[in-house]
Steps between C-alpha positions, in 0.01 A plus 500: 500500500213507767779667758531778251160559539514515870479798707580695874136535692479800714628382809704630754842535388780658572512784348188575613626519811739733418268750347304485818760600725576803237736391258447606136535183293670445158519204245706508187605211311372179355106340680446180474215454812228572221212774441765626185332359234310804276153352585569524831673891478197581261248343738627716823447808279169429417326317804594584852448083550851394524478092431912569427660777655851612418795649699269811595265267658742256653615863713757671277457893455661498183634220260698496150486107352366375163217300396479136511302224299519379137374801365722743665847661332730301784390193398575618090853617638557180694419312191755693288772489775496816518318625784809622720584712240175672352269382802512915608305588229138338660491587873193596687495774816181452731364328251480729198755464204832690591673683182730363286789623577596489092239734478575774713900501444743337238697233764745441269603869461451553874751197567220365737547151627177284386571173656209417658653457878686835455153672426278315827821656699464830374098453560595461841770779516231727349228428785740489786628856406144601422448408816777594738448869299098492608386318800894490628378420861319208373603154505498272191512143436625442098531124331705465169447148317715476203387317219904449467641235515208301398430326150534573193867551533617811357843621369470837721771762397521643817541174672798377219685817521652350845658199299593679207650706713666200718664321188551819284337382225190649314166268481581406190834419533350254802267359291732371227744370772552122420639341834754198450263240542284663180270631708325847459616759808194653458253478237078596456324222688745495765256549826772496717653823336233673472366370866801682621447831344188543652585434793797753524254714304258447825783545736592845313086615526520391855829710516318826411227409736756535806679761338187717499424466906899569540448828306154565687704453833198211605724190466613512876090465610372287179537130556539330164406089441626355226402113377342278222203314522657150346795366382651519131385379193804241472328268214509752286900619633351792668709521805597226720358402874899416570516214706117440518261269311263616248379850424146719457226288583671231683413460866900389550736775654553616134187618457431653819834631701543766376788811623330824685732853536412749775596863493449761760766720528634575830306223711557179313865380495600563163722142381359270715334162439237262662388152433196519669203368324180748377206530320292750284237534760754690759586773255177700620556402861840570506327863316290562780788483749732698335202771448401529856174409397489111685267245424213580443228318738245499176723244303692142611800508370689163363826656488769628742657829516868474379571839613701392809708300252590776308614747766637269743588126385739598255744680726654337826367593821867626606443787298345706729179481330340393818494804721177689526143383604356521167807275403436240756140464398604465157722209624195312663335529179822361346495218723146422424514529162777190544275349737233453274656497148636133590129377573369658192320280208615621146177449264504420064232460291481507104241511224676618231763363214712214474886504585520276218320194335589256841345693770134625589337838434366465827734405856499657852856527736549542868741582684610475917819487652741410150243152402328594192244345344303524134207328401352506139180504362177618593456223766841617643686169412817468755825504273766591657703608864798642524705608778653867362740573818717185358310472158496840367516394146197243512668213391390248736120392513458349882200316384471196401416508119296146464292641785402787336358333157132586366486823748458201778529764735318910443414757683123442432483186592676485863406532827541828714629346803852601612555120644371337132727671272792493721445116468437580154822700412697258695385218292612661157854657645772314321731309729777465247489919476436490871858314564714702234427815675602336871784372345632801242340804706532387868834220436320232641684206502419214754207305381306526819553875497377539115178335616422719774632766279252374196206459757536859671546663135161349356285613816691829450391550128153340533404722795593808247325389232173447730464861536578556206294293311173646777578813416535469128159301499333765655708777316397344142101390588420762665776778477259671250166526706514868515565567118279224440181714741585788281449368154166362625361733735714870548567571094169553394515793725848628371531870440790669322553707778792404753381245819573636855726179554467557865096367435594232217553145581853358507684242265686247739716205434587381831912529449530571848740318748427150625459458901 
């Protein structure tokens, strides 16, 4: 459990940047980048050395979450399944113990909802009002994580109301259902059930989130992100990754495409979809845009702003959209967001779980124009390519799996020299996998054409998985130098007090395109 242990140095982040340029900032909702174990809360209340800091020191003006660790009530709750639904009762404001909300009114004579993603939206309903009522002319910046729908699964009223509701019939008339085949319809360790009423539960919190900056008349100039961080839970038939393989902690598509939803009323198309491939690190960029505040010189970036996406790549150019100055710059920036998001190096790396009882705690992915590769262990053993534009499913290793035996072939062991690995990569490409795709994906037929066709496809995949694999070995070894120079020189200096991010060093992972 050493990751649990783990913990966010102060760095320069983005929120910090946000509270810079004057936004108030806001956290509600489940912390899991440490400093939320009670040592750590009593030890910033007692010392101003901050070895750990929590969300006040990572930049966030206020924060309702829990505690963390072993000893704390979450972890009790998450033992007895049954932290979505009494996991209110033990949150923490700024680090001092928030009231039970038992205590101060009856909730079941009040009719007050107490599933636990209902109560971190109303957290955040309460500060936004708060706030729009005080400092009105003030920007904020506000984060809800749900704890929903994470384990343990949880039969969630709120959330099984919906399909009670669907198939008028009460719970318990569900429950004793018997379908034909003798199965149960629903019954008390069914995950998937109760999987899917918390996630409608979610979707209603989420519901009175929007609601709330409808009725505050801020909806049209608040830009709302919604995503996870990993895929489902599907060995334990918590939701499903579709077509995809694997789930959480797998570095295949099922554990790490995952669906985003954008809402700003008024400037993003409202019904429109895109395809195009992005990462967690351009949330804050795509932040700064929208803000007006820009990027700031202080802090390299490794993601893109998406912003032009959202205003302008989801609605055709016929559409008038196109008519002003302001809207032909944003159409440059459109253009180079394209530009550059097809040379761009998507970066993995895992310490954590399993997947299951086959696979390694540890692996790293990469990913550059749709060839995808995964390596496993801590010496980055190659494993596996696969083509996603005509392999989006995974099926179809291209390597060649004698070669690949005994971790012949690692990430620690190879030589950083774009000409060796591309020799390399070309060596261990399967020519077998190599012809099926000339001959199912491009209809091949004449022999002499399927060998040009073979030959042109393997220097095609091997030159991808060069940079990739350069990247990734320079991403994984030394990715971490910076977190790495504060746990041995910066956090024996730690305060509790906020960092000016704008004098702090910077994280960076190098994600950024390939010229």
């Amino acid at each position: 459990m050493q990751q649990r242990n783990n913990y966010l140095p102060q760095v320069h982040n983005g929120v910090g940047v946000l509270r810079e340029a004057g936004y108030y900032t806001y956290h509600s909702g489940k912390w899991h980048v440490g400093g939320m174990r009670e040592e750590y809360r009593v030890a910033r209340a007692v010392t101003d050395k901050c070895r750990v800091g929590g969300p006040n020191q990572i930049g966030f003006e206020e924060y309702i979450s829990a505690l963390d660790g072993p000893e704390s009530p979450r972890y009790t709750f998450l033992l007895r399944n049954i932290l979505h639904s009494k996991g209110y009762r033990h949150r923490i404001k700024d680090d001092v113990p928030y009231p039970v909300l038992d205590d101060i009114i009856n909730v079941t004579a009040s009719n007050i909802s107490t599933v636990y993603s209902d109560i971190q939206a109303l957290d955040a309903i309460d500060f936004i009002k708060h706030h729009q009522k005080h400092r009105p002319k003030q920007p904020w910046y506000a984060q809800v994580w749900f704890d929903a729908p994470h384990g343990p699964y949880e039969l969630l009223p709120t959330g099984a109301a919906v399909y009670t509701h669907e198939y008028n019939q009460t719970m318990e008339e569900l429950m004793r259902y018997t379908c034909p085949n003798g199965a149960k319809l629903v019954s008390d360790n069914d995950n998937y059930f109760k999987y899917k009423s918390m996630v409608t539960a979610m979707d209603r919190s989420i519901g009175m989130l929007l609601d709330a900056l409808h009725e505050m008349n801020i909806e049209r100039n608040t830009l709302v992100i919604f995503t996870s961080d990993n895929g489902p839970e599907d060995r334990y038939g918590a939701g499903t990754p579709g077509l995809y393989r694997e789930g959480k902690r797998s570095l295949l598509e099922g554990g790490i495409r995952v669906p985003a939803i954008a809402q700003m009323i008024g400037t993003i198309p409202a019904g429109t979809t895109s395809n195009i491939w992005l990462n967690a690190v351009d949330i804050f960029p795509t932040f700064f845009e929208a803000s007006g505040i820009g990027k700031p010189s202080s802090m390299p970036l490794d993601g893109f702003s998406f912003w032009p996406v959202l205003q302008y790549a989801l609605a055709a150019e016929h559409d008038n959209r196109f008519k002003t100055a302001n809207d032909r710059k944003m159409r440059e920036r459109l253009h180079y967001f394209h530009r550059n998001i097809t040379k761009r190096v998507f970066l993995w790396h895992k310490n954590t779980e399993y997947y299951d009882e086959m696979s390694d705690r540890v692996g790293s992915a990469g990913l550059y124009q749709h060839i995808k590769l995964i390596t496993s262990g801590s010496d980055g053993c190659i494993k596996y390519a696969y083509d996603l534009k005509h392999d989006p499913r995974e099926r179809h290793n291209l390597f060649q799996s004698n070669a690949l035996q005994d971790c012949a072939h690692s990430m620690v062991n190879m030589v950083a020299d774009h000409n060796h690995t591309i020799k390399m990569f070309t060596s261990l490409l399967d020519t077998e996998a190599s012809t099926s795709h000339c001959v199912n994906v491009t209809h091949t037929d004449a022999a002499h054409h399927v060998t040009s066709c073979v030959a042109t496809y393997i220097n095609h995949v091997a030159e991808r998985l060069t940079v990739i694999m350069l990247k990734l070995k320079e991403f994984v070894l030394q990715g971490d130098y910076s977190r790495n120079r504060w746990d041995a020189d910066d956090v024996h200096n730690a305060t509790c007090a906020i960092a000016t991010y704008s004098q702090s060093a910077a994280i960076r992972y190098n994600m950024l395109p390939v010229y």
